[in-house]
C-alpha positions in Angstrom: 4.6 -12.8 -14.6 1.3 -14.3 -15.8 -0.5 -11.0 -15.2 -2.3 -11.5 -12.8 -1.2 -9.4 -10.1 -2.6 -6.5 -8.8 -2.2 -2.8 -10.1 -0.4 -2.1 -6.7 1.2 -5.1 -5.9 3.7 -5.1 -3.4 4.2 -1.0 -3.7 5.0 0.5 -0.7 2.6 4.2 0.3 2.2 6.1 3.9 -1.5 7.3 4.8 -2.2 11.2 5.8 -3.7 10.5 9.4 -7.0 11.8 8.6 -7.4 9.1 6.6 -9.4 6.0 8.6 -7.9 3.1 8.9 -9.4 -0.1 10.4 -7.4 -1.2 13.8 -4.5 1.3 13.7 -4.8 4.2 15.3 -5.9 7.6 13.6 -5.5 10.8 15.3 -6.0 13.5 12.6 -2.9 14.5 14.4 -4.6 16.1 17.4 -5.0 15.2 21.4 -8.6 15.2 21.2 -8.2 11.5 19.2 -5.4 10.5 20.7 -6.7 7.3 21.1 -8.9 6.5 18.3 -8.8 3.6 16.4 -11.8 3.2 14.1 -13.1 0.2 13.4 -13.3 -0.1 9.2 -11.0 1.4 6.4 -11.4 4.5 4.7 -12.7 3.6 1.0 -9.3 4.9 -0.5 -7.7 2.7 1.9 -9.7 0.0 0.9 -8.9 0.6 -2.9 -4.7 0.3 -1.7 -5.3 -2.7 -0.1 -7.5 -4.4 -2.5 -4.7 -3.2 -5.5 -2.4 -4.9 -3.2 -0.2 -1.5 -2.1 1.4 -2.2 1.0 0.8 0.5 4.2 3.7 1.7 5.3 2.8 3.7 8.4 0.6 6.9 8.6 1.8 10.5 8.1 1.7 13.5 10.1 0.1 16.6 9.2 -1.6 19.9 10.6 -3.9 19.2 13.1 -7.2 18.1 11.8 -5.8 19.0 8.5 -6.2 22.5 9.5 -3.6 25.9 10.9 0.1 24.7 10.0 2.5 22.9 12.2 2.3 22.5 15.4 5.2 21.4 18.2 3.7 20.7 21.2 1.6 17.3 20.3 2.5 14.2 20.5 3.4 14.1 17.2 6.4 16.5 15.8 5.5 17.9 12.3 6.9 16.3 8.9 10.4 18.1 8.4 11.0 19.3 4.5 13.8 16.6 3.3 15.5 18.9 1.0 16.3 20.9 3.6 15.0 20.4 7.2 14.9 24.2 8.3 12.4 25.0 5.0 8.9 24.7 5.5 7.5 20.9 3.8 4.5 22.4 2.8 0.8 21.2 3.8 -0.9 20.2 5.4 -0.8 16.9 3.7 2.6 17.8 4.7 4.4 14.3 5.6 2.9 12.7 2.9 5.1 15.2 0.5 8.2 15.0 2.8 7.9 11.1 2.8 7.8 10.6 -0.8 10.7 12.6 -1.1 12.4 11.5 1.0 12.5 8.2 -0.5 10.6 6.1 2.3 7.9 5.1 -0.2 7.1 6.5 -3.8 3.4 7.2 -3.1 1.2 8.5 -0.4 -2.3 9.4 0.0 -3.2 13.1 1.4 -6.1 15.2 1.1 -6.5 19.2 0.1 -9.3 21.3 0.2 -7.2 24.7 -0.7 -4.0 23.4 -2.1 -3.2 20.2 1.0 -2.1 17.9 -2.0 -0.5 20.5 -4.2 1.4 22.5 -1.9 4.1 20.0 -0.3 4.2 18.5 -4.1 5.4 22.0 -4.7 7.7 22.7 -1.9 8.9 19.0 -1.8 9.8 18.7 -5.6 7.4 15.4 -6.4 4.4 15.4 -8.0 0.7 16.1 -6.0 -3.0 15.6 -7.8 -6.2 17.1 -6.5 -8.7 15.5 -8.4 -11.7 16.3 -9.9 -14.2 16.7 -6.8 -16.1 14.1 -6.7 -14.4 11.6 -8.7 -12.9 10.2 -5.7 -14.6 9.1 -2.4 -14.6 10.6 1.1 -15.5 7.9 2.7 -13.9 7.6 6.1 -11.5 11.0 5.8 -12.1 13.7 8.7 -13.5 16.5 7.2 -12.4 19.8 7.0 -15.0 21.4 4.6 -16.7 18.9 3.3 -17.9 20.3 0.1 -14.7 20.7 -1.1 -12.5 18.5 0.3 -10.5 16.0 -1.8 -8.3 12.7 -1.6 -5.3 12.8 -3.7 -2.3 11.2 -4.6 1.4 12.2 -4.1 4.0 10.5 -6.0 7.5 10.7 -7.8 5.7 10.8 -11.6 3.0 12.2 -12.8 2.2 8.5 -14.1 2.4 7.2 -10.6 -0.2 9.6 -9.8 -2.1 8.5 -12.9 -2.0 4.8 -11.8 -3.0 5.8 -8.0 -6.3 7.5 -9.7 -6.8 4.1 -11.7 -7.4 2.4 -8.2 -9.3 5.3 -6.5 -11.4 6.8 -8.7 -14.9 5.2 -8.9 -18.4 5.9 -7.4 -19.4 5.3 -3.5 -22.8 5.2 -2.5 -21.6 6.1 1.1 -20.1 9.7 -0.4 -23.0 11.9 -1.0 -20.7 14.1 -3.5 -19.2 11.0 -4.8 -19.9 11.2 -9.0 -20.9 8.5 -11.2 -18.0 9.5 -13.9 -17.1 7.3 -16.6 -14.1 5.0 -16.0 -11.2 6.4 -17.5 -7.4 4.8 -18.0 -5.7 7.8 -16.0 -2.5 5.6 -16.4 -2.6 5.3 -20.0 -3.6 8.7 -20.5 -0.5 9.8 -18.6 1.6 8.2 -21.6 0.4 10.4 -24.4 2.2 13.4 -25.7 1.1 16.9 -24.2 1.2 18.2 -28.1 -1.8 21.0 -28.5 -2.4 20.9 -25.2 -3.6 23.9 -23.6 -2.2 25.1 -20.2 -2.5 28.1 -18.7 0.3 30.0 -16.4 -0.6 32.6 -14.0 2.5 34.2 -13.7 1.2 36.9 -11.6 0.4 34.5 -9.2 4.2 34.6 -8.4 6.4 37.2 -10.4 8.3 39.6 -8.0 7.7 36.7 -4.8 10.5 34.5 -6.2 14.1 34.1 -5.6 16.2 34.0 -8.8 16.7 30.1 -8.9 12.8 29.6 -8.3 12.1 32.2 -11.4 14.6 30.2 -13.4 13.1 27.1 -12.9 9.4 28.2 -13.5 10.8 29.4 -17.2 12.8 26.4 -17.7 9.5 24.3 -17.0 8.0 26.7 -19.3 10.4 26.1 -22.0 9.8 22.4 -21.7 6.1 22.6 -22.1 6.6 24.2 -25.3 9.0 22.2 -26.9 6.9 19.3 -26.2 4.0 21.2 -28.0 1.9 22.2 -25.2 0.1 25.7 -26.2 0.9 28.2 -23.0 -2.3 30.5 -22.1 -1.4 33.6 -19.9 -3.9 34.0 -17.6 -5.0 36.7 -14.5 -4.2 35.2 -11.7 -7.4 37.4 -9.6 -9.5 34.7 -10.6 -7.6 32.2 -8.6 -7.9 34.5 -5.1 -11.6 35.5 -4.9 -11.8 31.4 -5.1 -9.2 31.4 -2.0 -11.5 34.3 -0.5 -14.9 31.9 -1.4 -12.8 28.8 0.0 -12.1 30.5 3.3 -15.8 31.8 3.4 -16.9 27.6 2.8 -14.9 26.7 5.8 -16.0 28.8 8.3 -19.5 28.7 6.7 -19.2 24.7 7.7 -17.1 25.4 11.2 -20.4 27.9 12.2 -23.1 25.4 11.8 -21.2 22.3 13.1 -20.6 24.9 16.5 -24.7 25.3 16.1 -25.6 21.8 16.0 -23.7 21.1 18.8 -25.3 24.0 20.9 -28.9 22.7 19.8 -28.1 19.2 20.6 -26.3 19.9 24.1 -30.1 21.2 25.0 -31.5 18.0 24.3 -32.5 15.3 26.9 -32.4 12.0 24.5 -28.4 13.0 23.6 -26.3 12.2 26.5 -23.0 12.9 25.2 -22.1 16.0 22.4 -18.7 15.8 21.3 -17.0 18.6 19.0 -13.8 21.2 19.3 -16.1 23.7 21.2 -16.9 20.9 24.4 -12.9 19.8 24.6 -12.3 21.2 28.1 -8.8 19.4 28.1 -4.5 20.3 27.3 -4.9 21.6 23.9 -8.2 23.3 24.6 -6.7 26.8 23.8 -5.5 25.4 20.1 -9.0 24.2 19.8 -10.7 27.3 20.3 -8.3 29.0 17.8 -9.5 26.6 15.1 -12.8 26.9 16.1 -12.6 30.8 15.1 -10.9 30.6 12.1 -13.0 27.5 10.7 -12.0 24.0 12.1 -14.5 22.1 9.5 -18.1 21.0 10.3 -17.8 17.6 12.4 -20.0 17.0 15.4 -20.5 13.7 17.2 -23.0 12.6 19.5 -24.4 10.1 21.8 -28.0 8.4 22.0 -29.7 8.1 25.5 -31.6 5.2 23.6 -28.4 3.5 22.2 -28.1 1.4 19.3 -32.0 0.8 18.7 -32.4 4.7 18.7 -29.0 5.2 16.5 -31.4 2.6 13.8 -34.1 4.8 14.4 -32.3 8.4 14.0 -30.7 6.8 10.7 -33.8 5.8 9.1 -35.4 8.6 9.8 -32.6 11.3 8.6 -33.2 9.1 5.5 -37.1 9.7 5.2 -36.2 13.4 6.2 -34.3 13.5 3.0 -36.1 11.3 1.1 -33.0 9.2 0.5 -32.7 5.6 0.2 -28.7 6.2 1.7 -27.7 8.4 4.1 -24.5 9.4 2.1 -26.7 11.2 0.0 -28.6 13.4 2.8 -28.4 17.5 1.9 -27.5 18.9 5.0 -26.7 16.4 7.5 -24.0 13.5 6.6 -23.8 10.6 9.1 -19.8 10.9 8.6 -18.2 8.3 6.4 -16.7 4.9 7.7 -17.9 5.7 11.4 -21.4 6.2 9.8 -22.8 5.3 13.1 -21.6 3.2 16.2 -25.0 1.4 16.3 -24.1 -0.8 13.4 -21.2 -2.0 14.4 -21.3 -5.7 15.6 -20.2 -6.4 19.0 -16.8 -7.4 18.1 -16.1 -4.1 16.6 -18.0 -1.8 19.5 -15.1 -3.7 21.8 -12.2 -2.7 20.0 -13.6 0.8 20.0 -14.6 1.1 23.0 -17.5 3.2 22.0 -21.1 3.5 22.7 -23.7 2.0 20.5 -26.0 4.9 20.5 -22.8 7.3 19.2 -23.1 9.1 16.1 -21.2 11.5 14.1 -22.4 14.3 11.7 -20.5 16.2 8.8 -22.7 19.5 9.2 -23.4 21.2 5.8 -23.5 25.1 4.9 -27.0 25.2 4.2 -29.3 27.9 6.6 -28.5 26.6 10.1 -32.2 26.9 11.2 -33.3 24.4 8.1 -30.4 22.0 9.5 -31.6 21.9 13.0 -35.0 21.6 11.9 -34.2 18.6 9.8 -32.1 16.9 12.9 -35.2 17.7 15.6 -37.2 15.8 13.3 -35.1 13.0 12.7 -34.2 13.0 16.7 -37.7 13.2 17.4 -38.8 10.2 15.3 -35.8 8.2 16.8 -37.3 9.1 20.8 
């Protein structure tokens, strides 16, 4: 009433488990983190919070964002609310079946080939992937992290606009976060499309499409236009060899993750490597599919020196790099929000039951013998 409530205030949103947040549990909908519950907030969680949005539970998707539904976890897959024998899309897929559904008018998901825009699509709501960069990473399991984005869901497009207000902004912890001017993506959603340009790929879909599909891709058309939006045919090739390149990203990332964790299971100071290749338990045999087709580039690991030698191994990964923050290392990324164990206070190394000395990498798709060199150094220095 006297305006000064927050953007969010009092809006209800789910959260695509991938997405960290602090004492509740996140399982990136897989056995292997069954259990977790980290310790601090994603940085897009953060943002909800602190524009007073209200968490209404998290949201299933694939597992480790990653493959397509699967029904034999714990957790059964997000059902399309249209129409529960279609597919809902993903795999930020409950976040599009939840909005939908009505059970909140915003979510948070994430898409590195279409996670954000596909259940929009096949859910009827509306799904940005922003501009990479322009919002952080912070705390969200990677799948390839040099293109993987946090996006909103939503009913509007100017819900979606108002979501970006709150997220978009610079992190220091996000190596690929950009320093982009601030922009009023809220506002902006209220102007008229008139002379816009848009383009439509229309071999992207024609022949693939049942008759009330094709019907409603025309009538959408027809809207644009009479709004005075400017429609731009365009070949739709473009948009697969960047599918193809995408595809080519992941596994690039999957490979040297699976190589890190080779090197560093040879080396006497880690005690502990933990990644998809070492999970020896049920749900092993879905692991090692991943693995092959490109499960992302995560590795974790533990320190024989604990949380003195997790100080050391940071500082000098930074002086590696020449870096003054770790979030902006090349090749090796302490991974957001869990950065590393060893500077968590005591309270905090309770709750997680984790080790000091534990660390965990987002691998890069640089030349895998550069990244091991780097790591040897920095492990070396830390000894």
């Amino acid at each position: 009433r006297n305006g000064s409530a927050a953007a969010l205030a009092g809006i209800p949103y789910g959260l695509k488990d991938v997405i960290e947040t602090a004492g509740v549990l996140t399982t990136g909908q897989s056995k292997i983190l069954e259990h977790n519950i980290p310790p601090r907030d994603a940085q897009v969680e953060a943002c909800m919070k602190h524009a007073g949005a209200v968490l209404m539970g998290k949201l299933t998707t694939y597992e480790f964002a990653h493959g397509g539904p699967s029904w034999d976890l714990p957790w059964p897959p997000a059902r399309n609310p249209w129409n529960v024998n279609h597919h809902p899309g993903g795999s930020s897929s409950g976040s599009g079946s939840g909005v939908s559904a009505g059970l909140f008018p915003m979510a948070l998901g994430t898409d590195t080939g279409g996670s954000v825009r596909n259940p929009a699509s096949c859910c009827g709501i509306v799904g940005l992937k922003p501009t990479y960069g322009l919002v952080s990473r912070c705390g969200i399991f990677p799948l390839a992290f040099s293109l993987d984005t946090a996006g909103p869901l939503a009913w509007t497009v100017e819900d979606c606009a108002l979501m970006l207000d709150v997220l978009a902004g610079h992190d220091p912890n996000d190596q690929a976060s950009a320093r982009a001017p601030k922009v009023a993506y809220g506002a902006a959603a209220r102007r008229s499309i008139k002379g816009m340009r848009i383009a439509l790929a229309r071999t992207w879909y024609e022949g693939g499409l049942s008759a009330d599909m094709a019907k409603g891709m025309d009538e959408s058309v027809r809207v644009l236009r009479d709004l005075g939006a400017a429609i731009a045919p365009m070949n739709a090739f473009l948009f697969l060899q960047g599918l193809e390149t995408l595809a080519l990203r992941m596994r690039a990332h999957s490979d040297n993750a699976l190589a890190v964790a080779k090197f560093l299971s040879g080396r006497k100071d880690v005690t502990n490597v933990i990644h998809p290749s070492t999970h020896k338990g049920e749900g092993a045999a879905r692991t090692a599919k991943y693995m092959k087709n490109g499960m992302g580039g995560l590795c974790g690991f533990e320190l024989a020196g604990g949380a003195e030698a997790g100080r050391k191994f940071i500082n000098a990964l930074k002086m590696v790099y020449h870096v003054a923050n770790i979030g902006d290392a090349r090749s090796l990324a302490i991974h957001p929000a869990s950065t590393t164990h060893s500077q968590l206070t005591a309270e905090e190394q309770a709750q997680t039951g984790v080790t000091p000395g534990y660390v965990r990498l987002s691998v890069g798709i640089e030349h895998i013998d550069d990244i091991v060199a780097d790591l040897s150094q920095a492990l070396d220095a830390a000894a």
